[in-house]
C-alpha positions in Angstrom: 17.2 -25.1 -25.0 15.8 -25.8 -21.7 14.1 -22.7 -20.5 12.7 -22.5 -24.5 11.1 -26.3 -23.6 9.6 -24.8 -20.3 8.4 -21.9 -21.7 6.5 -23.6 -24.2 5.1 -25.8 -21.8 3.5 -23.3 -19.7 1.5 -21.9 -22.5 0.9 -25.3 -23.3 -0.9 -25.4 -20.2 -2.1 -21.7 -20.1 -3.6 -21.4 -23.3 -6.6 -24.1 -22.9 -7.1 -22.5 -19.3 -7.3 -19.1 -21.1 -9.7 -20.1 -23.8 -11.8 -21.4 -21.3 -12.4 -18.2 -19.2 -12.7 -16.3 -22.3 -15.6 -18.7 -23.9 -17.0 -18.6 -20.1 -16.9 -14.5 -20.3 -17.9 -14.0 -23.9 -21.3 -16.0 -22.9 -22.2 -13.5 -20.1 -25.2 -11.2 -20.8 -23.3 -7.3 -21.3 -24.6 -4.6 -19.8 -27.2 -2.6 -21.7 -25.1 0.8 -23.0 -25.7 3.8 -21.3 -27.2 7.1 -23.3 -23.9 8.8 -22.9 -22.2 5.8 -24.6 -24.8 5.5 -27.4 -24.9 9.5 -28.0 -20.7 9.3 -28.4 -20.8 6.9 -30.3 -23.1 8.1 -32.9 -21.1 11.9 -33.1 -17.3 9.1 -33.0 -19.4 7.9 -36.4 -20.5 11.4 -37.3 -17.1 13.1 -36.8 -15.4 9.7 -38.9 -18.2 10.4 -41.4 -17.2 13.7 -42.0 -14.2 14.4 -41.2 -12.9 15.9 -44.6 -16.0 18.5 -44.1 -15.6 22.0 -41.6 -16.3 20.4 -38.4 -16.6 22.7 -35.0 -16.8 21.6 -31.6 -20.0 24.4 -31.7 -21.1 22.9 -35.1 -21.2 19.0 -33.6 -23.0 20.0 -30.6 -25.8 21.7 -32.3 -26.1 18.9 -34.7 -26.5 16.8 -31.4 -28.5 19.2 -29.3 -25.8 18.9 -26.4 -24.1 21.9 -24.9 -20.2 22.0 -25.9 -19.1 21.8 -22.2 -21.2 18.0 -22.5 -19.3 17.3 -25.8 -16.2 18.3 -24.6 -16.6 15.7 -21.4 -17.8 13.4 -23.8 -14.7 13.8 -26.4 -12.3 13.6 -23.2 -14.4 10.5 -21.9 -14.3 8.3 -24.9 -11.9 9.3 -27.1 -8.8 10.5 -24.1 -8.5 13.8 -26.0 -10.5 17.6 -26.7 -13.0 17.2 -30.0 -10.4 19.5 -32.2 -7.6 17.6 -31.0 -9.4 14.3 -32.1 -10.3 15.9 -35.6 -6.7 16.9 -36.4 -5.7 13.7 -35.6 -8.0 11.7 -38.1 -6.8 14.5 -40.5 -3.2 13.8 -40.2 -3.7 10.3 -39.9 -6.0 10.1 -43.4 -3.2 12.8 -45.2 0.0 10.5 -43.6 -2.0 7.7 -45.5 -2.3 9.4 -48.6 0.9 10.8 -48.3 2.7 7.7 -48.1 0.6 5.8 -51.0 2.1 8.7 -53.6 -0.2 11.2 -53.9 1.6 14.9 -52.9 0.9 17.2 -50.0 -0.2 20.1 -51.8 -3.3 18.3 -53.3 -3.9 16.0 -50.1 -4.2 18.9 -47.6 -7.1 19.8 -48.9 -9.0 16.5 -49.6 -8.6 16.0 -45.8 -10.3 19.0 -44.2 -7.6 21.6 -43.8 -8.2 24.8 -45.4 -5.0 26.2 -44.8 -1.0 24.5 -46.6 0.9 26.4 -43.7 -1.6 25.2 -40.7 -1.8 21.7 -42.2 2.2 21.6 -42.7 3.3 22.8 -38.9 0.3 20.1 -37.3 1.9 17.6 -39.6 5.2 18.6 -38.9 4.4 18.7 -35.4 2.5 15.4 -35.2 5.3 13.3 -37.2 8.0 15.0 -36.7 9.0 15.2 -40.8 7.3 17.6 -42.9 4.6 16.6 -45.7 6.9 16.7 -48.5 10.1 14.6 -46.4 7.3 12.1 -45.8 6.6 11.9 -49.4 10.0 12.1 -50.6 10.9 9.2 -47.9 8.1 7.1 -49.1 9.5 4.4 -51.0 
């Protein structure tokens, strides 16, 4: 096919070209980090760290000696959402994943940070649009 020919000779030609400015990029000094991108990314690792453990937007700001209006800017900054937004997230995320490899919702609620079955199903539900136990029926 004739525009499949031409196509591939364009990348034939833009690829090289590409490399190029990336190797000439990659070799440029990068700018030292700012404190406010060190600091978020130490309470990013923190939060990852622990995210099966009770984690407050007041608790992770006195662990970093920050008011919680600067960790909220910070959250919002870095991450594009609020701090308890972001910790649901990870939750649902690491409870999909366990979900999904077999084990069943009742136990994995709890091994991911949520104290509560009903709060943990309607964030779930709300996040996936299936419940906990349709994901782990659906899983194979």
């Amino acid at each position: 096919n004739r525009t499949e020919e031409q196509r591939l000779a364009v990348f034939s030609y833009l690829l090289p070209l590409l490399y190029t400015i990336y190797v000439a990029f990659s070799s440029l000094p990068q700018a030292p980090k700012s404190a406010s991108d060190k600091i978020s990314a130490e309470i990013l690792r923190y939060v990852n760290e622990n995210i099966t453990l009770p984690l407050s937007p007041e608790s992770i700001a006195k662990r970093f000696f920050i008011s919680r209006t600067a960790l909220y800017s910070l959250f919002k900054e870095t991450a594009g959402c609020g701090v308890t937004e972001y910790i649901n997230i990870k939750r649902l995320l690491m409870a999909k994943e366990k979900i999904i490899s077999g084990q069943k919702p009742t136990n994995v609620f709890g091994q991911c940070g949520f104290n509560d079955y009903s709060v943990f199903f309607r964030a779930y539900k709300k996040r996936f649009g299936l419940s906990p136990k349709a994901d782990f029926e659906n899983r194979i």
